[in-house]
C-alpha positions in Angstrom: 0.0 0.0 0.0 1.1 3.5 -1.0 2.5 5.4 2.0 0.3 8.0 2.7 2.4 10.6 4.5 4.1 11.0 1.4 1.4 13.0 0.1 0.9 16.1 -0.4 -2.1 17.7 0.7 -4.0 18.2 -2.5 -2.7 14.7 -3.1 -4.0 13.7 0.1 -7.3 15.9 -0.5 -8.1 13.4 -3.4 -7.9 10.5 -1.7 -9.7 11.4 1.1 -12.9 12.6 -1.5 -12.9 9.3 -3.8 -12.8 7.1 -0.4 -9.4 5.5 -1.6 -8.6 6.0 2.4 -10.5 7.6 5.2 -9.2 10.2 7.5 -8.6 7.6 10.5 -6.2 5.6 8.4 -4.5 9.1 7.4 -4.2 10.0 11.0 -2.8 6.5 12.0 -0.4 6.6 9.4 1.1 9.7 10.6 0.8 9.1 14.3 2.5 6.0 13.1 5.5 8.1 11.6 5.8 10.4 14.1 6.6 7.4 16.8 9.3 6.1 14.1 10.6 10.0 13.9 10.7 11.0 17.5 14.7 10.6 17.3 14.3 14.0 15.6 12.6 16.0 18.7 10.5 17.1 16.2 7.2 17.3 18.7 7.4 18.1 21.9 4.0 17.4 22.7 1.5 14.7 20.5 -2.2 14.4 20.9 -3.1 11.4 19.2 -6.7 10.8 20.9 -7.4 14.2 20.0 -6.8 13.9 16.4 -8.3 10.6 15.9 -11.1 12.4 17.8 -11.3 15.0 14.8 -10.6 13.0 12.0 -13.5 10.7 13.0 -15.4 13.8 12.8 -13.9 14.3 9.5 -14.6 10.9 7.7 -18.7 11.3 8.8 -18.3 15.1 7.0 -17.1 12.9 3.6 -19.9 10.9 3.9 -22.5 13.3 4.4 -21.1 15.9 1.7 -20.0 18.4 4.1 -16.4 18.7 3.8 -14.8 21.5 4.0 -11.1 22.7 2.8 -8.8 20.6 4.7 -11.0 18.4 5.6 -9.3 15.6 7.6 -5.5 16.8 6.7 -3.5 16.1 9.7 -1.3 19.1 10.3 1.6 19.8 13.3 1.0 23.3 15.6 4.0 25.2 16.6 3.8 25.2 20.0 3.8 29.2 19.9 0.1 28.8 19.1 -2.5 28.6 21.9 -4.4 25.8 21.5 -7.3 25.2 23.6 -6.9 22.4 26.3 -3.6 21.8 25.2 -0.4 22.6 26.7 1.2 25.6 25.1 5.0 26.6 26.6 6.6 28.6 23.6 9.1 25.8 24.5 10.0 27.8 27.4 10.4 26.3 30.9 8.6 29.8 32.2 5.2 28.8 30.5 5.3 25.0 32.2 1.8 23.5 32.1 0.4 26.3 30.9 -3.0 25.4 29.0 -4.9 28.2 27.3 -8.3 28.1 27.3 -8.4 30.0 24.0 -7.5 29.0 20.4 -5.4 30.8 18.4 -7.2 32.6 15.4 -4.8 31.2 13.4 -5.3 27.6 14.2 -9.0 28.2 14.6 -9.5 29.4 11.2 -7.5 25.9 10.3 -10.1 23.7 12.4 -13.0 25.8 11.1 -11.6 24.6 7.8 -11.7 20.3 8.8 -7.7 19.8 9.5 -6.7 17.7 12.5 -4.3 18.3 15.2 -1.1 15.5 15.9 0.6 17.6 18.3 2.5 20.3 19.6 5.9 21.2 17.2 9.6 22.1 19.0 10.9 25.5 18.3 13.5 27.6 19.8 12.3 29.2 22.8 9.3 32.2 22.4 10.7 32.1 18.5 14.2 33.5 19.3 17.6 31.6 17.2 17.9 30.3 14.2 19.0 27.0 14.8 16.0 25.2 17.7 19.2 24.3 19.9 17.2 26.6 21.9 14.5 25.3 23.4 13.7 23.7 27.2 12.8 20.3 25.6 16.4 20.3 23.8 17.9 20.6 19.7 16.0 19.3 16.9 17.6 17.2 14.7 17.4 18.1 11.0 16.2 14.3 8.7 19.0 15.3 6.5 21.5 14.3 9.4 23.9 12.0 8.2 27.5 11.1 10.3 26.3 14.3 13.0 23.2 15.8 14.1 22.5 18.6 11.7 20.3 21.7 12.7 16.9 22.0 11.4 17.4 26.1 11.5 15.1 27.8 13.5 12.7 29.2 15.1 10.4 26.7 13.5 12.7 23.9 13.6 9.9 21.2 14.8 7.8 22.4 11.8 10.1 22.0 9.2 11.6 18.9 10.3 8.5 17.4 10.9 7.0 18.6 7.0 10.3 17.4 5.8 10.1 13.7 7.5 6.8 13.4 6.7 5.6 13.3 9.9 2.3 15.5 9.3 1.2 16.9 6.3 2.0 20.3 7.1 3.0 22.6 9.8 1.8 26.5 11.0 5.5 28.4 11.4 6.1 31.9 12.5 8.3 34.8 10.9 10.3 37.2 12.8 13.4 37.7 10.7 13.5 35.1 8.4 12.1 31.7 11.3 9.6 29.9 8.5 11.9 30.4 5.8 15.5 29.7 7.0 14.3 26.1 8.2 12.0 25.5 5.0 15.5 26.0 3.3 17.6 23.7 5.8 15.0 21.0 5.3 14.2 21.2 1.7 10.4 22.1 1.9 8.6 25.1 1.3 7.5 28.0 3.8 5.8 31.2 3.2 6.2 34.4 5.4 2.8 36.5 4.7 2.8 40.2 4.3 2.6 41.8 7.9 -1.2 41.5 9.0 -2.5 38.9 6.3 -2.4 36.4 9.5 -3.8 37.9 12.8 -1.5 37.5 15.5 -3.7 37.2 18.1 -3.5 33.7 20.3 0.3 33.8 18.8 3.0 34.0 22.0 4.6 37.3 20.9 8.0 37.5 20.5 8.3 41.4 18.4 5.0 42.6 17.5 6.2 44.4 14.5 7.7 41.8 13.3 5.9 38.7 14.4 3.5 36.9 11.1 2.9 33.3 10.9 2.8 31.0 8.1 2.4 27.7 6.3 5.4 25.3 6.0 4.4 22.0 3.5 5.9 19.9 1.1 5.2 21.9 -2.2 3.8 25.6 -3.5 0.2 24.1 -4.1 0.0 23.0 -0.3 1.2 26.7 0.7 -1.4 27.8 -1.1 -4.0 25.8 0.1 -2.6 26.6 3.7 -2.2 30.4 3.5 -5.6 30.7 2.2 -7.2 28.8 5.2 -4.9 30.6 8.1 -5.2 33.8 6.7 -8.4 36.8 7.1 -9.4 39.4 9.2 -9.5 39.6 12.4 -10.5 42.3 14.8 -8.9 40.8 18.0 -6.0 42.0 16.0 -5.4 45.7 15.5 -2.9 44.7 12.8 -5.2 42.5 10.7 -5.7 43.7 7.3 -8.9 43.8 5.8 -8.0 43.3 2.8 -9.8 40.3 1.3 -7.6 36.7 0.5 -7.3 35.7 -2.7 -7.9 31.7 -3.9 -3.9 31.6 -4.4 -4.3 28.3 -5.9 -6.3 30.0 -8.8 -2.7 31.4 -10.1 -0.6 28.4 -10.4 0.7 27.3 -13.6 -0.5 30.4 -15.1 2.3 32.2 -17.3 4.6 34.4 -16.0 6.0 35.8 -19.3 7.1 39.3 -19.3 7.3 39.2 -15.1 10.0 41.6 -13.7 12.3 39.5 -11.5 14.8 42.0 -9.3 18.4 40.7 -8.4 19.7 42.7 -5.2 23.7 43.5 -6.0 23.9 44.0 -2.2 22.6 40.6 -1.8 25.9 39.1 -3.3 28.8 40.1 -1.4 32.3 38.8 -1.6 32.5 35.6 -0.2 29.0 34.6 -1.0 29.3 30.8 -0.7 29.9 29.9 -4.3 27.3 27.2 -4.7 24.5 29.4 -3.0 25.3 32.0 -5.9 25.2 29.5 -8.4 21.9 28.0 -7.4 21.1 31.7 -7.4 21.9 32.2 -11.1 20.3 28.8 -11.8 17.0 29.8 -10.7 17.0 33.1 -12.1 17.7 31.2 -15.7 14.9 29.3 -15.1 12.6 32.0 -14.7 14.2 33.8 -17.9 13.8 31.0 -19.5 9.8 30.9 -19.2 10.1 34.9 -20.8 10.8 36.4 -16.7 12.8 39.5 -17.5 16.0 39.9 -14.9 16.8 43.5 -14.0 19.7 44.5 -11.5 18.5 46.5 -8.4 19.7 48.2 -5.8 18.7 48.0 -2.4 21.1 50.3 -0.6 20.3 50.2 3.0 20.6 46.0 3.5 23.7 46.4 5.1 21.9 48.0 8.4 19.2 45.1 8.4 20.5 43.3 11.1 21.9 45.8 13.3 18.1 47.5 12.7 16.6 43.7 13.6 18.7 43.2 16.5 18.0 46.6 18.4 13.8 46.3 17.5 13.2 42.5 18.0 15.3 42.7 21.1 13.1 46.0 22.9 10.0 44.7 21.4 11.1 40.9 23.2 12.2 43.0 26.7 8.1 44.5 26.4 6.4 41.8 25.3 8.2 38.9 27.9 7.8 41.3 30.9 4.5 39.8 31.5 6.2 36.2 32.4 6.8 36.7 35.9 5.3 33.7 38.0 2.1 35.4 39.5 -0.8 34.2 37.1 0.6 31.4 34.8 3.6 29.0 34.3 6.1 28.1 36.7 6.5 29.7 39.9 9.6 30.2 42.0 8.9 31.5 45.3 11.3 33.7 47.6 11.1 36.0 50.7 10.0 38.7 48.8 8.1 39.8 45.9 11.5 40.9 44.0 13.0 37.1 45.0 9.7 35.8 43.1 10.1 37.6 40.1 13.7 37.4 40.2 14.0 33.3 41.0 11.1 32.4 38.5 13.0 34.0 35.6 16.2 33.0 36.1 15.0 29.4 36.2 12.2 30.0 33.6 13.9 31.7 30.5 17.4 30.4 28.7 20.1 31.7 27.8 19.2 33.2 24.3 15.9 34.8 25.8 17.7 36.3 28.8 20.0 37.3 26.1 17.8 39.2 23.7 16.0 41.0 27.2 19.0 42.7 28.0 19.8 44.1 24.5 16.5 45.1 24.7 16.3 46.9 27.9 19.6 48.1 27.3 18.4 50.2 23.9 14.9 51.4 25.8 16.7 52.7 29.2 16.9 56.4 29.4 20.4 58.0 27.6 19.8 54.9 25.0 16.3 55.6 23.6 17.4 58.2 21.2 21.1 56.8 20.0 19.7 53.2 19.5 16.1 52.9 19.3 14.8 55.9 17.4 17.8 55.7 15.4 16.9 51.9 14.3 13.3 53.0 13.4 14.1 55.5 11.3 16.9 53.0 9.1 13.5 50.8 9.1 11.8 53.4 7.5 14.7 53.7 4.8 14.5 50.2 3.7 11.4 50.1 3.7 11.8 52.8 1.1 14.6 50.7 -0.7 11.6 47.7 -1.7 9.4 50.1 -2.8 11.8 52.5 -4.9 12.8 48.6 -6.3 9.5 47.7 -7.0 9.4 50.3 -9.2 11.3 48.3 -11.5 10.3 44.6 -11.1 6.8 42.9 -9.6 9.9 40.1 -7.5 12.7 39.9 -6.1 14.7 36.9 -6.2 17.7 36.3 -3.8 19.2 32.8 -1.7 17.1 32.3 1.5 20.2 31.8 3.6 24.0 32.1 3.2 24.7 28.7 4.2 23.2 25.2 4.3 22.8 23.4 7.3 25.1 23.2 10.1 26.3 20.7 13.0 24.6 20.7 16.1 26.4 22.3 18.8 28.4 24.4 15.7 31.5 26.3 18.2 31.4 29.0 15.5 28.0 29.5 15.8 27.7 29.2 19.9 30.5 30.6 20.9 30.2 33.7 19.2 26.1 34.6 18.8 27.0 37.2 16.4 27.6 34.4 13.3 24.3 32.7 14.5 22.7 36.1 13.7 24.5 37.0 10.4 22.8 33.6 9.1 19.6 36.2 8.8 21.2 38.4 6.3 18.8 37.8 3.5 15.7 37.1 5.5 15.5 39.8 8.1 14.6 42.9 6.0 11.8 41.4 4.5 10.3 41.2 7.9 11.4 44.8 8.8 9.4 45.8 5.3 6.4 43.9 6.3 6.8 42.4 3.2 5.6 38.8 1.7 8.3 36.2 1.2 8.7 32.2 0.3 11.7 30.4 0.5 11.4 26.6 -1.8 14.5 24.0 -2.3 16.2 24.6 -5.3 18.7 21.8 -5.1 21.5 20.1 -3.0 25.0 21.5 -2.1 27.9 18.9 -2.5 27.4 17.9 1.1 23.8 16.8 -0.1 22.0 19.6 2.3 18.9 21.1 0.5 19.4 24.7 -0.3 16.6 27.5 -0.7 15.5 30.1 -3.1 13.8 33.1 -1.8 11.1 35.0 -3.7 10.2 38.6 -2.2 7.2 40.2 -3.2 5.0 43.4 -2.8 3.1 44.1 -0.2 -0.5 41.9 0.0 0.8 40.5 -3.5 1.5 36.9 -2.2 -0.2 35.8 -5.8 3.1 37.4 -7.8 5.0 35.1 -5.2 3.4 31.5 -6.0 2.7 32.0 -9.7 6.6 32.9 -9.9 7.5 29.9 -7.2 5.0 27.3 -8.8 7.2 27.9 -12.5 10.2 27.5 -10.4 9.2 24.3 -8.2 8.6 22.3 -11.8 11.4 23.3 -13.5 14.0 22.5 -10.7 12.5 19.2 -9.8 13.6 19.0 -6.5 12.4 15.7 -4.4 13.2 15.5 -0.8 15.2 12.3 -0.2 
């Protein structure tokens, strides 16, 4: 019998309509999987009565007529989603045994829409590094892996390893600076990063609220599509929600993309630029030339300040946001003599290194003398990048550049560790986007000589995610990639 965690969802979808399989034996076949996969850490929680509980529910909606879009597709939740009745920690030790008793609008609009829920995905703690090495319930493990662990990248390590090893069909992700693409690109699947407000955030464990969007990570552009249409909407819990109504993405696949304008950053290639990244690079931009895309050179001057912008904004935005963690209402609890000892011994036990980390930045750049030189400063070089995409976009409808500068790396990587500042400088292409408030996919384009998948990055206008698949969908069939 055909293994059917293979399949994509649309693939999946078919099945499940001509009653080749029912959504039960979909469910099993995955909770099956996941068992065989937990070497990877992909999950740190699974609910497998619960989703054999909704994909019951889902086989009697097939034979009554009344299924609905993902009707009894098993998907894996980051675990920076609330999700009613089920323990939500931001893989944090702070947030232990914490069980909302709200969904996220995210993954309601997902259950409003038939999918079932296997389980809570690992991540690095509330959605800060970019390789899940840091998160209480330990490092994911890349499939990839061959002699030595291999990162999966991060934050939304769980969720791509888990789309890549075929342990759920897909998985919900979340964007800060580049944390659904970056891991779509270590493990050779695809992830989309929405333009800021297409998702509401709300029921999402902030990490920066400027920043913050979630997204879909799946095996192929048609899945993303299907996904992003279901997750995203209005939402007035969500004062950043757009309005804006969402397109049928799907409707734009295969659909020609002859005389499209695709923009090729100069910044984005600096000396040193790992040689088969700018290859792949040059590959896919022949591809798209060769279905009548038009490459223009662009300029997008400011790139160089991205990260020290990212890493002054996320950081205060974090230092706000996290201040609420404190041991009074929720999560652990570390008692002292006094009030100060509480707050004091419940987050020094409760948030890691990396978190404590990115608090202190933050605090630092916020404090009074520092507002002004750091802060201010930072959101005003935002405002001039910003400015760079749209003077580009002037010129082309995409922009094409490598998701990350390298391919996957060892766990426990001394370069990376030891100095945090490398860890961050693996954002380089990814973290203006976010800054923008822009729409962005990364999909594998092929394998580097070490047989890692790499990742292509398509960058689009703003609430012009179509641009982006029609573009990706051309790309995906001619580079063929298959995920080993």
């Amino acid at each position: 019998m055909t293994d059917l965690t293979k399949l994509t969802i649309h693939e999946a979808l078919d099945g499940l309509k001509n009653k080749t399989f029912s959504s039960v034996e979909l469910t099993n076949a995955y909770l099956n999987k996941m068992a065989l996969g937990r070497k990877y850490n992909a999950y740190v929680l699974e609910t497998p009565e619960l989703a054999l509980e909704q994909a019951k529910a889902s086989d009697k909606r097939y034979a009554d007529g009344t299924n609905r879009a993902l009707e009894g597709i098993a998907l894996g939740i980051k675990d920076l989603f609330c999700t009613k009745g089920v323990r939500s920690t931001a893989c944090s030790h702070i947030l232990d045994g914490f069980v909302p008793e709200y969904e996220s609008t995210v993954t309601q609009n997902l259950l409003e829409n038939g999918a079932v829920f296997l389980g809570k995905l690992n991540m690095d703690e509330f959605a800060m590094g970019g390789s899940n090495e840091h998160s209480f319930y330990g490092p994911v493990i890349n499939p990839y892996s061959k002699e030595k662990p291999l990162v999966p990248g991060g934050s939304s390590g769980g969720s791509a390893a888990a789309v890549s090893a075929d342990m759920c069909a897909a998985a919900t992700g979340t964007d800060t600076g580049g944390s659904i693409r970056q891991p779509a690109a270590f493990c050779g699947i695809v992830g989309i990063k929405p333009t800021y407000g297409r998702c509401s955030r709300w029921g999402i464990m902030a990490f920066a609220s400027s920043l913050d969007q979630a997204g879909p990570m799946t095996k192929d552009v048609k899945d993303a599509a299907l996904m992003l249409k279901a997750m995203a909407g209005y939402d007035a819990k969500d004062s950043t929600s757009s309005k804006l109504p969402v397109p049928d993405f799907e409707k734009v696949l295969g659909q020609d993309i002859k005389g499209l304008k695709i923009g090729v950053p100069q910044e984005y290639r600096p000396d040193g630029l790992n040689a088969e990244i700018a290859a792949y690079w040059d590959k896919a931009a022949d591809m798209l030339k060769s279905r009548g895309a038009e490459i223009v050179p662009i300029s997008l001057p400011h790139t160089k300040y991205a990260l020290p912008v990212y890493y002054i904004i996320a950081p205060a935005e974090a230092s706000s946001n996290l201040a609420r963690y404190d041991g009074i209402r929720y999560g652990l609890r570390i008692d002292g003599e006094k009030l100060d000892d509480l707050y004091i011994n419940t987050r020094t036990e409760g948030f890691g290194a990396e978190v404590k980390r990115r608090i202190m930045i933050g605090t630092y750049v916020l404090s009074a003398g520092y507002y002004d030189a750091y802060y201010l400063k930072a959101q005003k070089v935002r405002r001039l990048i910003k400015n760079d995409f749209e003077e580009a976009f002037k010129k082309c409808d995409l922009i094409l550049t490598p998701t990350s500068p390298v391919s996957a790396f060892e766990i426990g990587d001394k370069s990376m560790n030891e100095n945090p500042i490398n860890m961050y400088l693996n954002d380089v292409f990814t973290v203006s986007v976010n800054l923008a408030g822009l729409p962005a996919m990364s999909l594998p384009i092929g394998l580097d000589k070490k047989g890692l998948p790499l990742g292509m990055q398509l960058i689009g206008k703003a609430f012009d995610e179509e641009t982006i698949f029609k573009a990706a969908y051309a790309l995906e069939q001619d580079a063929g990639f298959e995920r080993k």
